[in-house]
C-alpha positions as CSV (number, residue, x, y, z in Angstrom):
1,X,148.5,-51.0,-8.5
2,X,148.0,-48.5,-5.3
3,X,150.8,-47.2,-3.6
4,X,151.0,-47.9,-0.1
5,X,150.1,-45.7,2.5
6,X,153.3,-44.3,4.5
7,X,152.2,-45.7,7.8
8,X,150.9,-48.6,7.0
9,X,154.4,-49.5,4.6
10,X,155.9,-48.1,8.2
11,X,154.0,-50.4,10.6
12,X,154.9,-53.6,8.5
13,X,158.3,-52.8,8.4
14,X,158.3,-52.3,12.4
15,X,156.4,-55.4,13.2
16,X,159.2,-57.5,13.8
17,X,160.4,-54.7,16.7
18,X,157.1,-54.2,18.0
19,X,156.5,-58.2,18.0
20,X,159.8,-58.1,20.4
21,X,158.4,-55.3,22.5
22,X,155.5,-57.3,23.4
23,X,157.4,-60.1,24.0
24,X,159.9,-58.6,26.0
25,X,157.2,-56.7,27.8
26,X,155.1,-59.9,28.4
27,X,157.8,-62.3,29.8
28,X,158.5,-59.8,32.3
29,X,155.4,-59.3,33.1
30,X,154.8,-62.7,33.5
31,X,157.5,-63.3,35.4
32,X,155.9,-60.7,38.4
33,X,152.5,-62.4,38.0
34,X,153.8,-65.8,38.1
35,X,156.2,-65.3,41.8
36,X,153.8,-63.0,43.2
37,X,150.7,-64.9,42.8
38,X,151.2,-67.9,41.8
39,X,154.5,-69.0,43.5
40,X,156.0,-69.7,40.1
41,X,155.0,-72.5,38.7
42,X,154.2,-72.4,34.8
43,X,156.4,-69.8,33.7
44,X,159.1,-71.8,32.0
45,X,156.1,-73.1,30.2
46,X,154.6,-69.8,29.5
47,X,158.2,-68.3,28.4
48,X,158.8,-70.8,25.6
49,X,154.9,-71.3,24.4
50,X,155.3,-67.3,24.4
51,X,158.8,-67.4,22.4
52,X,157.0,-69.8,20.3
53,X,154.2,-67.3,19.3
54,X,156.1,-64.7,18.4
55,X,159.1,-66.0,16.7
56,X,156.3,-67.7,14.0
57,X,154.3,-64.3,13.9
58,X,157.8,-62.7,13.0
59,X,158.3,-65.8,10.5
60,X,155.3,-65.1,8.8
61,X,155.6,-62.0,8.6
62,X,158.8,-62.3,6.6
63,X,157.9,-64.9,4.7
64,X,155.2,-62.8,3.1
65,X,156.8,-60.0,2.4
66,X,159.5,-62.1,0.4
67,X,156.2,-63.5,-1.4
68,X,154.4,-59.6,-1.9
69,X,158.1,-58.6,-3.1
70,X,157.8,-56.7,-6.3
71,X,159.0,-58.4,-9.6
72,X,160.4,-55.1,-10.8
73,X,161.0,-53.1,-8.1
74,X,162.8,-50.0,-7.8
75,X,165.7,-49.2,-5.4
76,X,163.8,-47.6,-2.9
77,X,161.1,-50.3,-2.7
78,X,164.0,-52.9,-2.6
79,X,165.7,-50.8,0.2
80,X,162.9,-50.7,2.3
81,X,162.2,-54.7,2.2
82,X,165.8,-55.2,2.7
83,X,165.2,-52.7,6.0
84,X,162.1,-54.5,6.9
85,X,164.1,-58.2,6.7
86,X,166.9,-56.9,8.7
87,X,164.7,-55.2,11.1
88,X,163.0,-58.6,11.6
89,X,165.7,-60.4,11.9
90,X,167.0,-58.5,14.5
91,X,163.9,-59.0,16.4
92,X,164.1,-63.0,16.1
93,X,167.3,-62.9,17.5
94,X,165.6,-60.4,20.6
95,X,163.0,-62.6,20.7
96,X,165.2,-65.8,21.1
97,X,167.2,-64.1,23.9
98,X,164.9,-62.7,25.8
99,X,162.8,-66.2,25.6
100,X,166.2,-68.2,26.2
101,X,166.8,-66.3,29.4
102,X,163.6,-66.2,31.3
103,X,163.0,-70.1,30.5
104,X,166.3,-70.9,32.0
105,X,167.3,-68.3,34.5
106,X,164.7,-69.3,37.8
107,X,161.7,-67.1,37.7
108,X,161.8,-66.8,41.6
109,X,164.3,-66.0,44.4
């Protein structure tokens, strides 16, 4: 078995944050688009097929690195997938707030 390369082991345990950055980044985004050119119509929609997207990439993401998780693993290696989780996790719950409040809160004023 190869070791892992540091910044790929890295980049997998960040995807759950950098899933919520684009997110976060995209909604708000959106948002401009949508009241500028569009007079807002369609971004309720857009917000929660967005929220949609990335709370199952996160998902997945966790669920296989539960699956991948070493049988005998040492403490560091079990460390860093706890990290990973928790990272994730904290990103779902990013992911549901920021998706909660620009489906909710009116796009347009």
């Amino acid at each position: 078995m190869t070791k892992p390369e540091p910044v790929a082991r890295l980049l997998r345990m960040l995807f759950g944050p950098l899933v919520w950055a684009a997110h976060f980044l995209l909604v708000y985004a959106a948002e401009s688009v949508f009241c500028r050119l569009l007079d807002g119509p369609g971004h309720s929609i857009f917000v929660i097929t967005a929220t949609a997207i990335a709370l199952a990439m996160v998902l997945l993401r966790s669920s296989a690195a539960m699956r991948l998780k070493p049988a005998a693993s040492s403490d560091h290696e079990g460390f860093l997938l706890r990290v990973e989780m928790s990272l994730s996790a904290l990103a779902g719950l990013g992911i549901l707030y920021v998706g909660t409040v620009g489906a909710l809160l009116p796009a347009c004023r």
